[in-house]
N, CA, C and O atoms as a Tinker XYZ file with bonds, in Angstrom:
   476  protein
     1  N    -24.712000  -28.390000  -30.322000    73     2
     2  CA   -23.680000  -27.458000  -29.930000    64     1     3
     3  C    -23.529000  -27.475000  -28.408000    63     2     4     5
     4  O    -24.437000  -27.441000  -27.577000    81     3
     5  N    -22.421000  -27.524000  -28.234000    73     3     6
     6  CA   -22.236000  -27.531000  -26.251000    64     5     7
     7  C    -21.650000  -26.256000  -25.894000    63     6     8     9
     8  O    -20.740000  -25.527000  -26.289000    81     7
     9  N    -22.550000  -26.279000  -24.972000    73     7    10
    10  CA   -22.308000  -24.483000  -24.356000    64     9    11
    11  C    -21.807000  -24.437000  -23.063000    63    10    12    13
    12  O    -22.238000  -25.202000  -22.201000    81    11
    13  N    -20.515000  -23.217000  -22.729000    73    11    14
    14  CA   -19.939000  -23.636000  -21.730000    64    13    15
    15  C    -20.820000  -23.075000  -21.250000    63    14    16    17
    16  O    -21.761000  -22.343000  -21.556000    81    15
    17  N    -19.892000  -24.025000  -19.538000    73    15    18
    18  CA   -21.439000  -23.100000  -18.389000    64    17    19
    19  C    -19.895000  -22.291000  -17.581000    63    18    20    21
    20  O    -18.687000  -22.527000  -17.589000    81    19
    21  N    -20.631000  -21.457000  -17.069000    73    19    22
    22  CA   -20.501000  -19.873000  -16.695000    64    21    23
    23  C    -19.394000  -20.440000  -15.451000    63    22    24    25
    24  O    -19.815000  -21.492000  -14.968000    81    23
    25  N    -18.277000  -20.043000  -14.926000    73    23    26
    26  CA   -17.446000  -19.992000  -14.016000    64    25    27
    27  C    -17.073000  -19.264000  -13.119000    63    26    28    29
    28  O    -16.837000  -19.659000  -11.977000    81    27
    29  N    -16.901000  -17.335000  -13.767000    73    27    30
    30  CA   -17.367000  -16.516000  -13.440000    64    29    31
    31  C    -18.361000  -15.495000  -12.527000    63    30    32    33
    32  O    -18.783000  -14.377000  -12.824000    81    31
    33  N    -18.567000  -16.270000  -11.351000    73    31    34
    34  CA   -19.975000  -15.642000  -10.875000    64    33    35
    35  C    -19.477000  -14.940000   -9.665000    63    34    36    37
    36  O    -18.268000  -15.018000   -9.447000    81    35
    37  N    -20.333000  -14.169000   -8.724000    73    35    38
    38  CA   -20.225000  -13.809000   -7.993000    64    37    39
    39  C    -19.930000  -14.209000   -6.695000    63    38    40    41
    40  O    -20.687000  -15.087000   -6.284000    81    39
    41  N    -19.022000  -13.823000   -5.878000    73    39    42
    42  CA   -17.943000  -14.297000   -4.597000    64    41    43
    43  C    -17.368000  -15.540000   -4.853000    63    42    44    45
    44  O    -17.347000  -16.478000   -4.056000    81    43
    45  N    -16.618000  -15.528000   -6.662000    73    43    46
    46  CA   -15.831000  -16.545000   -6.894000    64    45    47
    47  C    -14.490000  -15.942000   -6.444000    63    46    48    49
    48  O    -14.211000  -14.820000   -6.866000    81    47
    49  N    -13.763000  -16.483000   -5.750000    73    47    50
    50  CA   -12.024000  -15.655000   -5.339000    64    49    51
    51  C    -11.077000  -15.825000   -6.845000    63    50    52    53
    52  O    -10.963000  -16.786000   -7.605000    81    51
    53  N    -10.548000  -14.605000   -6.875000    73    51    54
    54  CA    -9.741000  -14.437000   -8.473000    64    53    55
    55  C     -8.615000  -14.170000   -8.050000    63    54    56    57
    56  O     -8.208000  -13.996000   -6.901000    81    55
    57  N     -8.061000  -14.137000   -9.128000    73    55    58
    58  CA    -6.297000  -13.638000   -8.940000    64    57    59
    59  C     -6.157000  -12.108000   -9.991000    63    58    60    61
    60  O     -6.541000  -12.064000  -11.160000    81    59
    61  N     -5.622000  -11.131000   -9.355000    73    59    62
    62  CA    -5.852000  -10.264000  -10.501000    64    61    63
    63  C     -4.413000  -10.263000  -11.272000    63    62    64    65
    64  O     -3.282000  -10.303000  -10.788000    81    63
    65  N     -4.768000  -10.212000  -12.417000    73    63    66
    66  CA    -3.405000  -10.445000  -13.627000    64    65    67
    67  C     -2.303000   -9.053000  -13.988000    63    66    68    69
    68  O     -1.077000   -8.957000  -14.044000    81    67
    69  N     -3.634000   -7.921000  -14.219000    73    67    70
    70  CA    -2.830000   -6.917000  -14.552000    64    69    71
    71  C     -3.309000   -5.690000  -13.630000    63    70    72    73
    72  O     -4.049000   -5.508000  -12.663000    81    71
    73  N     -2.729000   -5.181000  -14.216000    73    71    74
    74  CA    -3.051000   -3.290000  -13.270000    64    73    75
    75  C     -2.392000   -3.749000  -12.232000    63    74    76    77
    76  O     -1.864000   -4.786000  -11.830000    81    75
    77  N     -2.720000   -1.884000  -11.696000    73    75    78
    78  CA    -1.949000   -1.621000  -10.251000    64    77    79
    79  C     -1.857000   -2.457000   -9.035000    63    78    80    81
    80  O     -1.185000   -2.035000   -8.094000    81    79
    81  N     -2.603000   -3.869000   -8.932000    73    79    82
    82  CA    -3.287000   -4.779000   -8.227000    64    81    83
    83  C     -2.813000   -6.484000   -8.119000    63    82    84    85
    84  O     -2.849000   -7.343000   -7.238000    81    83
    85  N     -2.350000   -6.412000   -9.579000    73    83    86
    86  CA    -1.872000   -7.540000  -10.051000    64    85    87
    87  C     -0.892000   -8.216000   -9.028000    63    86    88    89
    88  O     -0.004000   -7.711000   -8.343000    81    87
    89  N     -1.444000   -9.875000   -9.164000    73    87    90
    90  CA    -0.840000  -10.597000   -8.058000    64    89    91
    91  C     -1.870000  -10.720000   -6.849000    63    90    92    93
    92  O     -1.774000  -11.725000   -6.144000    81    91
    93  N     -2.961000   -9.662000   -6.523000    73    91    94
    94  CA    -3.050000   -9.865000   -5.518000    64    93    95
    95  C     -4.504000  -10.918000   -5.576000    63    94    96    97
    96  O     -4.797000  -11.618000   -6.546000    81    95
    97  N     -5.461000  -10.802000   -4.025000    73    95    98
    98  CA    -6.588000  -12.119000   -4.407000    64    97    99
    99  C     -7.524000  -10.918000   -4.070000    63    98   100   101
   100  O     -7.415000  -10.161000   -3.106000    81    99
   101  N     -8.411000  -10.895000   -4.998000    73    99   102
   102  CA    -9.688000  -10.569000   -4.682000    64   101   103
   103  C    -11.197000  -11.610000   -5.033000    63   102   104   105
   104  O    -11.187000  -12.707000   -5.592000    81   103
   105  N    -12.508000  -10.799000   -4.466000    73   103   106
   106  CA   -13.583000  -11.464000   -4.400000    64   105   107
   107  C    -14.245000  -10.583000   -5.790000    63   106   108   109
   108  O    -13.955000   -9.417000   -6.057000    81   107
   109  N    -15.176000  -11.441000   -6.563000    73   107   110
   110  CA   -16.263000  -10.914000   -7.417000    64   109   111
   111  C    -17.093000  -10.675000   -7.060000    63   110   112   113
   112  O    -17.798000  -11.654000   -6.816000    81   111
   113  N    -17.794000   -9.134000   -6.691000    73   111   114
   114  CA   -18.861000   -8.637000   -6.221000    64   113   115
   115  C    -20.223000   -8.839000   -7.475000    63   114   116   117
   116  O    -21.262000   -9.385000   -7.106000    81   115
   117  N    -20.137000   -8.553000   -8.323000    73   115   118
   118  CA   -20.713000   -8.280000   -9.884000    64   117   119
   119  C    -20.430000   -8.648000  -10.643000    63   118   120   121
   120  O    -19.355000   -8.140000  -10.958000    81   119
   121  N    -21.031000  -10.008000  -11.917000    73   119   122
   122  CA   -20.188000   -9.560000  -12.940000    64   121   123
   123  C    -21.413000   -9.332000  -13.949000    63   122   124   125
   124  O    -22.602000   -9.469000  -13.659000    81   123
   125  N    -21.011000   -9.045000  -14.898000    73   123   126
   126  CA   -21.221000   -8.595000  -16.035000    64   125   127
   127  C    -21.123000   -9.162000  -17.533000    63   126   128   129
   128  O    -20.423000   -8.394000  -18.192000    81   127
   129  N    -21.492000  -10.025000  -18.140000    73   127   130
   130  CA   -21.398000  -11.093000  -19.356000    64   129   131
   131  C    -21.574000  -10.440000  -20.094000    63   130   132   133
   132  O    -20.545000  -10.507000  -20.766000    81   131
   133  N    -22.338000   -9.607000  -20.636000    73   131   134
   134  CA   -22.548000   -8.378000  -21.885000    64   133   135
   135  C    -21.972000   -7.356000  -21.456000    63   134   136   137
   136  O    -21.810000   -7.010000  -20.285000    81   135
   137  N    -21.574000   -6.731000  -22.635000    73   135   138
   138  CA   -20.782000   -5.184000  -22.348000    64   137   139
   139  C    -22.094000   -4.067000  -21.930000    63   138   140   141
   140  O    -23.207000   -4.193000  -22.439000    81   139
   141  N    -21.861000   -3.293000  -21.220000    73   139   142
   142  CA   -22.581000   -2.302000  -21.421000    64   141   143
   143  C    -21.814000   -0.638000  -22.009000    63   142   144   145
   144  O    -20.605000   -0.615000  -22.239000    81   143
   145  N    -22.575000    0.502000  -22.172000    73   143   146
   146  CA   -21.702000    1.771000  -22.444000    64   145   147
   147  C    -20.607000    1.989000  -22.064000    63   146   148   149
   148  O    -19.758000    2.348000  -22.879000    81   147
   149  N    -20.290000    1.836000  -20.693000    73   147   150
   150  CA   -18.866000    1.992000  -20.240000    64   149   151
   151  C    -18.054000    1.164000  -20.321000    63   150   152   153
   152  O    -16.861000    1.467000  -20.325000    81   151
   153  N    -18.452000   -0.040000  -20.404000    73   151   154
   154  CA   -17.197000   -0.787000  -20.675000    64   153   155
   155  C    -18.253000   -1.948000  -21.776000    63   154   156   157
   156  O    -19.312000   -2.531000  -21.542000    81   155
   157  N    -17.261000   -1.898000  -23.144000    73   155   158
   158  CA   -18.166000   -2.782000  -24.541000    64   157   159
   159  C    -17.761000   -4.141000  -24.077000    63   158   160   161
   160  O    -18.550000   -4.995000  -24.481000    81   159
   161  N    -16.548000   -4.723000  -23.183000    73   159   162
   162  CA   -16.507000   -5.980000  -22.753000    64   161   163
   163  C    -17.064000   -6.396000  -21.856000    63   162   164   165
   164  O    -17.411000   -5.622000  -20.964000    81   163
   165  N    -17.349000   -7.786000  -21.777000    73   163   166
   166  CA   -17.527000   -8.421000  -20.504000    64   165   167
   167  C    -16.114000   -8.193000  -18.977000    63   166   168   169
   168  O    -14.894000   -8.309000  -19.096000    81   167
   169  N    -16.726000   -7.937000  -18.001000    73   167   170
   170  CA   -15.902000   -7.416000  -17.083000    64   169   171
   171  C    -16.997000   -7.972000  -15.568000    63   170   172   173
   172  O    -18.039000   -8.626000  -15.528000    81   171
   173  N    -16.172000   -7.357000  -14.517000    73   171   174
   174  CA   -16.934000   -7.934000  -13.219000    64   173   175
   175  C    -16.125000   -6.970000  -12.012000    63   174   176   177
   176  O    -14.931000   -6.679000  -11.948000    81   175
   177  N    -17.273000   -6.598000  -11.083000    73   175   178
   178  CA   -16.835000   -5.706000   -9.722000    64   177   179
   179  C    -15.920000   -6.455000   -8.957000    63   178   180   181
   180  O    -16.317000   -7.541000   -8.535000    81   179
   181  N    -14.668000   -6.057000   -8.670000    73   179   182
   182  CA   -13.838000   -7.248000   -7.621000    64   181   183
   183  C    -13.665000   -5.883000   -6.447000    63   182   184   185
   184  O    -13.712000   -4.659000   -6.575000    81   183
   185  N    -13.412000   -6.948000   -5.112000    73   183   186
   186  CA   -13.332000   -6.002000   -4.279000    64   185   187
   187  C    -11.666000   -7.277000   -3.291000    63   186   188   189
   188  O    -11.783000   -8.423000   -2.856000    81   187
   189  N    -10.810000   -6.667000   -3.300000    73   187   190
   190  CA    -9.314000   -7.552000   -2.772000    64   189   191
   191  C     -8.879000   -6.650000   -1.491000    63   190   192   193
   192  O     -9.437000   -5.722000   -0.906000    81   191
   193  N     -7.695000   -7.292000   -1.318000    73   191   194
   194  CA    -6.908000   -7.099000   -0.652000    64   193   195
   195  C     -5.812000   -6.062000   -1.247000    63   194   196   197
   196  O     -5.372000   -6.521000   -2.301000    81   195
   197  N     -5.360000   -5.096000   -0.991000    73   195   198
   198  CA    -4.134000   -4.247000   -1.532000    64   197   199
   199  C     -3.027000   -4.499000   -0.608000    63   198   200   201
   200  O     -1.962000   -4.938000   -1.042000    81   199
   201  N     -3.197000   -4.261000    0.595000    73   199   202
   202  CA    -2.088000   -4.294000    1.444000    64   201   203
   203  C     -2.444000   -5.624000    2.788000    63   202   204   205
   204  O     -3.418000   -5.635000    3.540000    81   203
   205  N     -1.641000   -6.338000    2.749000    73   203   206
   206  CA    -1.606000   -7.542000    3.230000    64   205   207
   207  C     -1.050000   -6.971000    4.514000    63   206   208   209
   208  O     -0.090000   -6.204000    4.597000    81   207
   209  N     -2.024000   -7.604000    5.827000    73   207   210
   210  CA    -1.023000   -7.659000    7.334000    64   209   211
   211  C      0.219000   -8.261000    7.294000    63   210   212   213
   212  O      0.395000   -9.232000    6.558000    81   211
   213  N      1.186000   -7.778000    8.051000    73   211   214
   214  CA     2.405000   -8.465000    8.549000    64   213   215
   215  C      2.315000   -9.412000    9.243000    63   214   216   217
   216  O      1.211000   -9.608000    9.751000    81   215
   217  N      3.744000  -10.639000    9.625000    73   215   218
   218  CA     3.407000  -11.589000   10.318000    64   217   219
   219  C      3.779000  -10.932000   11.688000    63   218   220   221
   220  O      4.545000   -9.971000   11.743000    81   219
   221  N      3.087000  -11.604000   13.002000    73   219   222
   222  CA     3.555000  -11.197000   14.064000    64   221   223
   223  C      3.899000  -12.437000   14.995000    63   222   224   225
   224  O      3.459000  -13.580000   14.869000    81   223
   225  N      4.755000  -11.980000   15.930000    73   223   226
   226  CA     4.690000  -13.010000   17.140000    64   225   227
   227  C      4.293000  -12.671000   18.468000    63   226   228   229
   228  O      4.381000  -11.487000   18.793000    81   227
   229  N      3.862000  -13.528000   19.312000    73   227   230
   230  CA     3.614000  -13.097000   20.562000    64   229   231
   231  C      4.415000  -11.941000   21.285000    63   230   232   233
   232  O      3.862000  -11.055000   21.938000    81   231
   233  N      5.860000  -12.056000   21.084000    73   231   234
   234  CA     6.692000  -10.531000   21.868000    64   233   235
   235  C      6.209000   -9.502000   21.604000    63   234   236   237
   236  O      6.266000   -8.403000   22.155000    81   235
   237  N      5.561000   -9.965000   20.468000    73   235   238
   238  CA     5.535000   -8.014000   20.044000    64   237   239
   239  C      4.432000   -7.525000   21.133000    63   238   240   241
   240  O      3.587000   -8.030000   21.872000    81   239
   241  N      4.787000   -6.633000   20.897000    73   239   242
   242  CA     3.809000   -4.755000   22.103000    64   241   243
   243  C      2.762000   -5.194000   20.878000    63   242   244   245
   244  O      2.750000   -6.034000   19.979000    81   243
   245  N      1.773000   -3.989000   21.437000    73   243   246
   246  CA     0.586000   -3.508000   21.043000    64   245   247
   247  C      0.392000   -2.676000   19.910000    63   246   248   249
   248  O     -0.405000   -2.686000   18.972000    81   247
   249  N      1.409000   -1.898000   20.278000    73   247   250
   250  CA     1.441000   -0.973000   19.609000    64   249   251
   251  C      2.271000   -1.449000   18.372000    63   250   252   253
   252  O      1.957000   -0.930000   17.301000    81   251
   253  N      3.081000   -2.181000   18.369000    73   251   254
   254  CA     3.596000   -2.725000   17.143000    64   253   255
   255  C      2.581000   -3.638000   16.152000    63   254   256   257
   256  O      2.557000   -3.757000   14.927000    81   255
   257  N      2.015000   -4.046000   16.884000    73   255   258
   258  CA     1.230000   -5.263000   16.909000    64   257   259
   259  C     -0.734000   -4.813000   15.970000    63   258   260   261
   260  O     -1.580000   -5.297000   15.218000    81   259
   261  N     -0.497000   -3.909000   16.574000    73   259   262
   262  CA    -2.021000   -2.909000   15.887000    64   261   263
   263  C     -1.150000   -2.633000   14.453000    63   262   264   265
   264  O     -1.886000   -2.921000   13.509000    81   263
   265  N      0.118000   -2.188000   14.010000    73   263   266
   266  CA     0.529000   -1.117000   13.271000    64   265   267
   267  C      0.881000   -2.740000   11.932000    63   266   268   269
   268  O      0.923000   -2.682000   10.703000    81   267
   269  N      1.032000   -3.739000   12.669000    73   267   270
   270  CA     1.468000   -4.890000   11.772000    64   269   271
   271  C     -0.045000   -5.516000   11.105000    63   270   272   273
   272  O     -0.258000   -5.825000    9.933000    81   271
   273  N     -0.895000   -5.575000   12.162000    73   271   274
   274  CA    -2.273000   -6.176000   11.429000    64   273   275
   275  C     -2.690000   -5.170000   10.472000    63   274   276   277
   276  O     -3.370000   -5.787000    9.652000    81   275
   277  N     -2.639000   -3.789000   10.098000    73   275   278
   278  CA    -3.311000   -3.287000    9.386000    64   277   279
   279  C     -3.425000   -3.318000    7.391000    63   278   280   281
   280  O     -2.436000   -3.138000    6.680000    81   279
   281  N     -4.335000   -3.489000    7.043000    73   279   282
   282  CA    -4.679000   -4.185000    5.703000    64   281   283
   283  C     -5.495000   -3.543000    4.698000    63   282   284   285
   284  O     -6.684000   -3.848000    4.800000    81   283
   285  N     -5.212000   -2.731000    3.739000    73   283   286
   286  CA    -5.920000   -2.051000    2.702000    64   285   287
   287  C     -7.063000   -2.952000    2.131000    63   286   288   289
   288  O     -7.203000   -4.098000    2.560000    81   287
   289  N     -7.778000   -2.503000    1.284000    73   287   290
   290  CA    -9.099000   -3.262000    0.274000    64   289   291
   291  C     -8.898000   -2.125000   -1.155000    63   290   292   293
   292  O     -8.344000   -1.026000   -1.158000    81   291
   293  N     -9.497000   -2.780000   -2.179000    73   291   294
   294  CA    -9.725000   -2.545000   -3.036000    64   293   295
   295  C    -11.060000   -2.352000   -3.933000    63   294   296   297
   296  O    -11.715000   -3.383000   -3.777000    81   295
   297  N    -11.685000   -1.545000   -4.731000    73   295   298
   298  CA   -12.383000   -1.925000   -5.450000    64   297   299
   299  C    -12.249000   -1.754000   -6.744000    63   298   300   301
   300  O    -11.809000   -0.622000   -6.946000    81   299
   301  N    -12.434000   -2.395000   -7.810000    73   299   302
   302  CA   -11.894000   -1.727000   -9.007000    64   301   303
   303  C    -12.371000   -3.064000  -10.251000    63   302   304   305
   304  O    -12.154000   -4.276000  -10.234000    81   303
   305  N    -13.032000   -2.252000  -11.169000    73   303   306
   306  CA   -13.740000   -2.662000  -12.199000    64   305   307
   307  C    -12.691000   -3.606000  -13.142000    63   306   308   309
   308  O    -11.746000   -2.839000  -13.325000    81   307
   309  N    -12.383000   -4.847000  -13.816000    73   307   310
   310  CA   -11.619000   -5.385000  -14.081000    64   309   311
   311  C    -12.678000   -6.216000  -15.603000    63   310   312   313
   312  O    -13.772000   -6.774000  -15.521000    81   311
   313  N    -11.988000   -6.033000  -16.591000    73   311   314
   314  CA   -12.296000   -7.022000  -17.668000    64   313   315
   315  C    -11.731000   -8.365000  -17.601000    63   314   316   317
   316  O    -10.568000   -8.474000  -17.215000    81   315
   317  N    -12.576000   -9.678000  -18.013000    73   315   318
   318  CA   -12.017000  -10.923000  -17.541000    64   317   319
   319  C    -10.756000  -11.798000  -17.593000    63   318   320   321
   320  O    -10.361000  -12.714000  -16.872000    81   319
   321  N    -10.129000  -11.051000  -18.975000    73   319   322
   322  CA    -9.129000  -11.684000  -19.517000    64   321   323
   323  C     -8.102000  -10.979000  -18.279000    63   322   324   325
   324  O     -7.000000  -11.521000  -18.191000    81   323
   325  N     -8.302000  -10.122000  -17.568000    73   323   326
   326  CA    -7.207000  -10.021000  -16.285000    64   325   327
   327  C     -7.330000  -10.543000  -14.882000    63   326   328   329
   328  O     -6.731000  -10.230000  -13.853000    81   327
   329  N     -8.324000  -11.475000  -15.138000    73   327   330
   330  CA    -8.528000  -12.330000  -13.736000    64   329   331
   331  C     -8.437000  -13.755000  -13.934000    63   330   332   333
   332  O     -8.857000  -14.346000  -14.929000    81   331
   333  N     -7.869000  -14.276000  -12.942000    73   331   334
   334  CA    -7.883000  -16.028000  -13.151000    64   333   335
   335  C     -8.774000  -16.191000  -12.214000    63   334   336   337
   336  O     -8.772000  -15.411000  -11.261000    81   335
   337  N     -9.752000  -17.276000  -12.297000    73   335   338
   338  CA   -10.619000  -17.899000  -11.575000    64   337   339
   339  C     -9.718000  -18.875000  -10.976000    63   338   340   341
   340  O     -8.922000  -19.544000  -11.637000    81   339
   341  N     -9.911000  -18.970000   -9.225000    73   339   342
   342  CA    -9.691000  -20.021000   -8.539000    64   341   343
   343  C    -10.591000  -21.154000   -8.487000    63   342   344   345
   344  O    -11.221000  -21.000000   -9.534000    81   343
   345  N    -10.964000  -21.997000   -8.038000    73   343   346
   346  CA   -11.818000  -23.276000   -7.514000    64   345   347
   347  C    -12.752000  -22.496000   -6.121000    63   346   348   349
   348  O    -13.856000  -22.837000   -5.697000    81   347
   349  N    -12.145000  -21.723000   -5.790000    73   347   350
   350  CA   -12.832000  -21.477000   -3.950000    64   349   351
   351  C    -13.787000  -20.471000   -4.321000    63   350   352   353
   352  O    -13.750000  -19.906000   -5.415000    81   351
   353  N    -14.534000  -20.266000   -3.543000    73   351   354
   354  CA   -15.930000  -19.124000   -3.376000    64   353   355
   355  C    -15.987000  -18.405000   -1.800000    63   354   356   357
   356  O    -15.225000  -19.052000   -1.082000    81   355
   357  N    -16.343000  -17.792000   -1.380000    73   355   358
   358  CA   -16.500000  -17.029000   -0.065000    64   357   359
   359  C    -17.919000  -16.398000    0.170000    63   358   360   361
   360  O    -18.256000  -15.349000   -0.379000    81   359
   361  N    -18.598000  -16.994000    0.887000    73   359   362
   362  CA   -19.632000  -15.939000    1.378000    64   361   363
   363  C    -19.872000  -14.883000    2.462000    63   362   364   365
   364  O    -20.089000  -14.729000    3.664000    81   363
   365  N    -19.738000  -14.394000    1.555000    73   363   366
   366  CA   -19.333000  -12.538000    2.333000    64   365   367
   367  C    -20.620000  -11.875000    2.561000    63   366   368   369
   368  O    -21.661000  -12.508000    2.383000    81   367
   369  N    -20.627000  -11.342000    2.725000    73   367   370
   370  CA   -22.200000  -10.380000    2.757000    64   369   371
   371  C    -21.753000   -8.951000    2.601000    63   370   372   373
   372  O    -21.190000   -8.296000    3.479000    81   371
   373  N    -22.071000   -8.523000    1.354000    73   371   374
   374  CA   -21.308000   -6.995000    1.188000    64   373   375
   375  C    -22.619000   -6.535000    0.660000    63   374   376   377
   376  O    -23.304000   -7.305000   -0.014000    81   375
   377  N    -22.989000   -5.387000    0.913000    73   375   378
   378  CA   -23.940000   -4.645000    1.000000    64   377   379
   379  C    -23.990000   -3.680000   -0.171000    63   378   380   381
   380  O    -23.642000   -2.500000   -0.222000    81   379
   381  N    -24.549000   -4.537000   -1.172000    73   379   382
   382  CA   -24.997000   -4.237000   -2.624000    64   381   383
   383  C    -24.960000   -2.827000   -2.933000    63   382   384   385
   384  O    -24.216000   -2.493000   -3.855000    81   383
   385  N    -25.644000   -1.912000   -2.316000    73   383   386
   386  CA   -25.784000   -0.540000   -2.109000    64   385   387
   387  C    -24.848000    0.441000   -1.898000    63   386   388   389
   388  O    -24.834000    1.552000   -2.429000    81   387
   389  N    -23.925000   -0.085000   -0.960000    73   387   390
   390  CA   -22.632000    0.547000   -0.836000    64   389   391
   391  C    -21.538000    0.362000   -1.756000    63   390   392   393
   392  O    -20.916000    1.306000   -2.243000    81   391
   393  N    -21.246000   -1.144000   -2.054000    73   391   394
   394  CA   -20.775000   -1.687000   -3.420000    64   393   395
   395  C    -21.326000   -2.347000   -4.682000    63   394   396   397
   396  O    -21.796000   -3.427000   -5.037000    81   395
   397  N    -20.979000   -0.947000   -5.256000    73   395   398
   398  CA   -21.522000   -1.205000   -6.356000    64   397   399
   399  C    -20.550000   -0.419000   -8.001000    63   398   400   401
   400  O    -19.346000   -0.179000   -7.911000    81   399
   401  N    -21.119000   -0.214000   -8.966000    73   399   402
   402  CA   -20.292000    0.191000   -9.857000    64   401   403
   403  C    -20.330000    1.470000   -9.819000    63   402   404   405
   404  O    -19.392000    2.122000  -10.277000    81   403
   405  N    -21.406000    2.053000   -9.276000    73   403   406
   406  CA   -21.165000    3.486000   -9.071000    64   405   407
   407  C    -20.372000    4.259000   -8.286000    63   406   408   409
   408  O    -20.093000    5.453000   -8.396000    81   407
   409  N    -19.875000    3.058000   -7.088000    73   407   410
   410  CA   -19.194000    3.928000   -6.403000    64   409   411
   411  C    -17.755000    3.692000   -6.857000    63   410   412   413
   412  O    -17.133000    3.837000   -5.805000    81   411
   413  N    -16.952000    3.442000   -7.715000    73   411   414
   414  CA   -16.056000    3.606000   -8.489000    64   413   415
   415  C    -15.770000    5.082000   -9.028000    63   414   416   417
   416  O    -14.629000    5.491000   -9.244000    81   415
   417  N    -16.967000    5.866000   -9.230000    73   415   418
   418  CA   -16.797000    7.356000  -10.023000    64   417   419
   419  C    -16.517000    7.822000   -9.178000    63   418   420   421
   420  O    -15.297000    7.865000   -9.013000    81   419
   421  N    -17.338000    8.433000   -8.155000    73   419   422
   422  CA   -17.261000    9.132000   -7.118000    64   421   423
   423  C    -15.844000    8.537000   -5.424000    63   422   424   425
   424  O    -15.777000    7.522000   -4.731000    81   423
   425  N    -15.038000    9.822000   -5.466000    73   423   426
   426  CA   -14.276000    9.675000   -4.327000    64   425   427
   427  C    -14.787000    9.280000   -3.012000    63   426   428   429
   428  O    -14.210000    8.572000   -2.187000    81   427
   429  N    -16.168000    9.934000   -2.902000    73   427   430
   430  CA   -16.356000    9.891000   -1.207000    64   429   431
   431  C    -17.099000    8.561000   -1.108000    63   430   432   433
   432  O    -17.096000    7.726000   -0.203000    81   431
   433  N    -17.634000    8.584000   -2.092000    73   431   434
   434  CA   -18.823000    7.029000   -1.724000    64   433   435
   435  C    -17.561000    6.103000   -2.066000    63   434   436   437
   436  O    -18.008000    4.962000   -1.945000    81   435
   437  N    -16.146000    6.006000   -2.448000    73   435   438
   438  CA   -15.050000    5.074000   -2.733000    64   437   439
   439  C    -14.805000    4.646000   -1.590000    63   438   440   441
   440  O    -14.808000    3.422000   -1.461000    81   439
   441  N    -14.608000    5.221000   -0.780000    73   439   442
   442  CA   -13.860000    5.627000    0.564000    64   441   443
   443  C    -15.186000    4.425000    1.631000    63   442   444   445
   444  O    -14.706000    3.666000    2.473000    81   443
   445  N    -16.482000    4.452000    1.436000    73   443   446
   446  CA   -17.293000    4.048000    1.802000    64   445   447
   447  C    -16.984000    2.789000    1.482000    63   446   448   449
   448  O    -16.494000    1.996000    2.285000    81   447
   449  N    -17.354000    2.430000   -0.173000    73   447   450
   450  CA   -16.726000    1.027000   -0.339000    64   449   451
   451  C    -15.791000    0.363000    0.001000    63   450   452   453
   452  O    -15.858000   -0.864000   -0.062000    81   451
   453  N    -14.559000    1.074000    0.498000    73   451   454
   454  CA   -13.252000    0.273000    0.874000    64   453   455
   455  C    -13.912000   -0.225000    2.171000    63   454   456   457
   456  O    -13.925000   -1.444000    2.337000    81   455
   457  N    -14.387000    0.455000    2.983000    73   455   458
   458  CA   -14.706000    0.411000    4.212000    64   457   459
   459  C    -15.647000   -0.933000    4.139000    63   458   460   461
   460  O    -15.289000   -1.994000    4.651000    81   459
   461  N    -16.705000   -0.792000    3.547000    73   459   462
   462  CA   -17.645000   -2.327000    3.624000    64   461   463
   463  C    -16.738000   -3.459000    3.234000    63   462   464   465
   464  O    -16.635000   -4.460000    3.943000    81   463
   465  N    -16.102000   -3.310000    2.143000    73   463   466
   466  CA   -15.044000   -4.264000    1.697000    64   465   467
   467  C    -14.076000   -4.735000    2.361000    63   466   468   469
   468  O    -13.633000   -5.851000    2.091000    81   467
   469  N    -13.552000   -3.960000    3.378000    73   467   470
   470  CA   -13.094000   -4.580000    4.529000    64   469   471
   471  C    -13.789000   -5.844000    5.617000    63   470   472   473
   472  O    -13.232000   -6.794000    6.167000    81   471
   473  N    -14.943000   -5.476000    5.636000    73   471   474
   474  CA   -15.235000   -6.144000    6.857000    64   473   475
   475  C    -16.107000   -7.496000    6.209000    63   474   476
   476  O    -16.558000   -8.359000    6.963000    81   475
């Protein structure tokens, strides 16, 4: 019997398919191959991009120019059949502790995660 091997892994870059998100690229922080209680499928932590910088050119001011680079993150628990796997990987260094699946429940530690997920 031939068994696939795993594609899925962590800081593989995805495409997300559906939800509020869809279209955009995020990274796999976690995944998950067995279901657990909260979710009975296989699923995986992605942490993306929501709001993409603008393009700029040299004329622009500063002040335009700060207001054009600025760029949302995401975190948000995703089952697989709504992610496409790319070919590329990224090594990021995101700080396990801060992102993680727990901080999905809670608002204030969310707010934390966007923040590591940014940088």
């Amino acid at each position: 019997m031939i068994e696939m091997s795993k594609f899925i892994k962590p800081r593989k870059v995805v495409l997300v398919l559906a939800g509020p998100h869809s279209g955009r690229k995020a990274v796999i922080v976690k995944n998950i191959d067995d279901g657990n209680s909260d979710h009975p499928n296989s699923h995986a932590l992605v942490a993306g991009i929501d709001h993409y910088p603008y393009k700029m050119t040299a004329a622009m001011g500063k002040k335009k120019t700060a207001k054009r680079s600025f760029f949302r993150s995401f975190l948000k628990v995703y089952n697989y059949n709504h992610l496409m796997c790319t070919k590329y990987s990224m090594a990021i260094p995101l700080d396990k502790t801060v992102v993680s699946k727990d901080v999905c429940r809670d608002p204030d530690l969310k707010c934390e995660g966007w923040r590591e997920a940014k940088v």
